[in-house]
C-alpha positions in Angstrom: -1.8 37.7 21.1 -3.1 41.2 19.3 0.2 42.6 20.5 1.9 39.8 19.1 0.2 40.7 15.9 0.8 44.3 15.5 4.4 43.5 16.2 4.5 41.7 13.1 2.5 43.3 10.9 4.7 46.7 11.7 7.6 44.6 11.1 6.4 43.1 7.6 6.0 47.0 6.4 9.1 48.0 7.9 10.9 45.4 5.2 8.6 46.1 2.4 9.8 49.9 3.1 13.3 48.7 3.5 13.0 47.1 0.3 11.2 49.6 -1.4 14.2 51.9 -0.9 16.5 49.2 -2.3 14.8 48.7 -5.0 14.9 52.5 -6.0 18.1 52.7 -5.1 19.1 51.0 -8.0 19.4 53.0 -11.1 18.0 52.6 -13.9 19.8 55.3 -16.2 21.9 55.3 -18.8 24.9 56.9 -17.7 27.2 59.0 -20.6 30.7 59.6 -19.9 33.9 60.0 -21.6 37.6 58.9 -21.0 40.7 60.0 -22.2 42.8 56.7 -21.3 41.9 53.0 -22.6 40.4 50.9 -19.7 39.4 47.5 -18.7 35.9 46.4 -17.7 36.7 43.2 -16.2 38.9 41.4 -18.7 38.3 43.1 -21.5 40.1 46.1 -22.2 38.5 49.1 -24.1 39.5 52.5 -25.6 39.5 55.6 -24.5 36.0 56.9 -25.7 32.6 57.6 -25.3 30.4 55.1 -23.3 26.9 54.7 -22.0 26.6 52.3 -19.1 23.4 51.3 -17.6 22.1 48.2 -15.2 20.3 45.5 -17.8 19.5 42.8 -14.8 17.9 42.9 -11.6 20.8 41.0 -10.3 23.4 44.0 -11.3 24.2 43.0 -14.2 25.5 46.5 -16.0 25.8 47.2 -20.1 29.2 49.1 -21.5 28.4 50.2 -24.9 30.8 52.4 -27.0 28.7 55.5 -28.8 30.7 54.2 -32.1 29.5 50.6 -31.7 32.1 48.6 -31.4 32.4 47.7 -28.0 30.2 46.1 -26.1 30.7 44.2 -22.5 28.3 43.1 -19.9 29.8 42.5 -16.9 28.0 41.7 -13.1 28.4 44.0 -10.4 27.2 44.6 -6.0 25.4 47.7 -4.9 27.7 50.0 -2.7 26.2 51.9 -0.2 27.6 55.3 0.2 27.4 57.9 2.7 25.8 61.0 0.4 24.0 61.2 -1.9 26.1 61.7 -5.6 25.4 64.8 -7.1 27.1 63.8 -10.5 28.1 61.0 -12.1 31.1 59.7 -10.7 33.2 56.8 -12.4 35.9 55.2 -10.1 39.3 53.5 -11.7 42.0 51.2 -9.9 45.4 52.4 -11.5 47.9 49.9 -11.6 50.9 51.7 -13.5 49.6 52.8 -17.0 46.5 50.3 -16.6 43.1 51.7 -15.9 40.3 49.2 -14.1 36.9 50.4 -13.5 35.5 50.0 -10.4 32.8 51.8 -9.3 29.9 53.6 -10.5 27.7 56.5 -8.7 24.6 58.1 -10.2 23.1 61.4 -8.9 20.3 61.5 -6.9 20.8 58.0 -5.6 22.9 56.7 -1.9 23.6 53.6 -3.5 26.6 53.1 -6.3 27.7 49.6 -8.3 31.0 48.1 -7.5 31.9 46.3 -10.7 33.3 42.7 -10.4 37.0 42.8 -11.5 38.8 40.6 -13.8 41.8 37.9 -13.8 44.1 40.7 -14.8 43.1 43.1 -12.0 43.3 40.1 -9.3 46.8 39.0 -9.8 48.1 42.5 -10.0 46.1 43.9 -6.6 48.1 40.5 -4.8 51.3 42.3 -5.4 50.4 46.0 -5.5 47.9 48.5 -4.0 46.0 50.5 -7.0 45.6 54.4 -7.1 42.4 55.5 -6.9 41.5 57.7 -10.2 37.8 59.3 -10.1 36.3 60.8 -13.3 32.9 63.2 -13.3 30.7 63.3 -16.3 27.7 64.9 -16.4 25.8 62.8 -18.9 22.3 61.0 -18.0 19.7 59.8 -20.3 19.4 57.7 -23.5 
């Protein structure tokens, strides 16, 4: 019965650990980047610019705001386990012809990226075609 006990009690702290690690997996910080090509986050398509992204929800949910003000999109996204740690920011499109999609998002220092949900748009057009994957690095963290 004490065996029994000590089983589970080493188990309990074995997920509180796991969790743990989640939990600061997650980033909190507000990621700067620029791009040169307009883009959609989800449905909504934005200019090329300068944007600050961070996560706003424990459940993913992640904050595009435009440095001039006038955009700004939440939009939900998954944690993405990767194999390395990121050592910079790295900002993943779906190109689909001359249309830019973001997908993913990688802070440094952290294992664990955000895969951001895609729209309608980005749906219909990945039934009929495969999208090139276009990777931008920006080297902006903080407020």
């Amino acid at each position: 019965m004490e065996s029994v006990m000590k089983t589970k009690a080493i188990a309990f702290v074995v997920v509180i650990l796991l969790a743990a690690g989640v939990a600061s997996a997650q980033s909190t910080d507000t990621i700067k980047f620029r791009t040169p090509f307009a883009f959609a986050i989800g449905d909504k398509l934005v200019p090329a610019g300068e944007y600050r992204v961070s996560v706003v929800s424990p459940t993913g949910t992640l904050s595009f705001r435009s440095d001039d003000g006038h955009v700004s999109v939440l939009i939900g996204s998954l944690p993405k386990q990767g194999k390395e740690t990121a050592e910079r920011i790295k900002l993943i499109f779906h190109r689909y012809g001359v249309h830019y999609y973001m997908s993913e998002i990688w802070t440094p220092g952290y294992k664990t990226g955000r895969t951001v949900k895609p729209g309608t748009t980005e749906l219909e057009l990945a039934k009929n075609d495969k999208p090139q994957s276009v990777t931008l690095y920006a080297d902006g963290v903080g407020q």
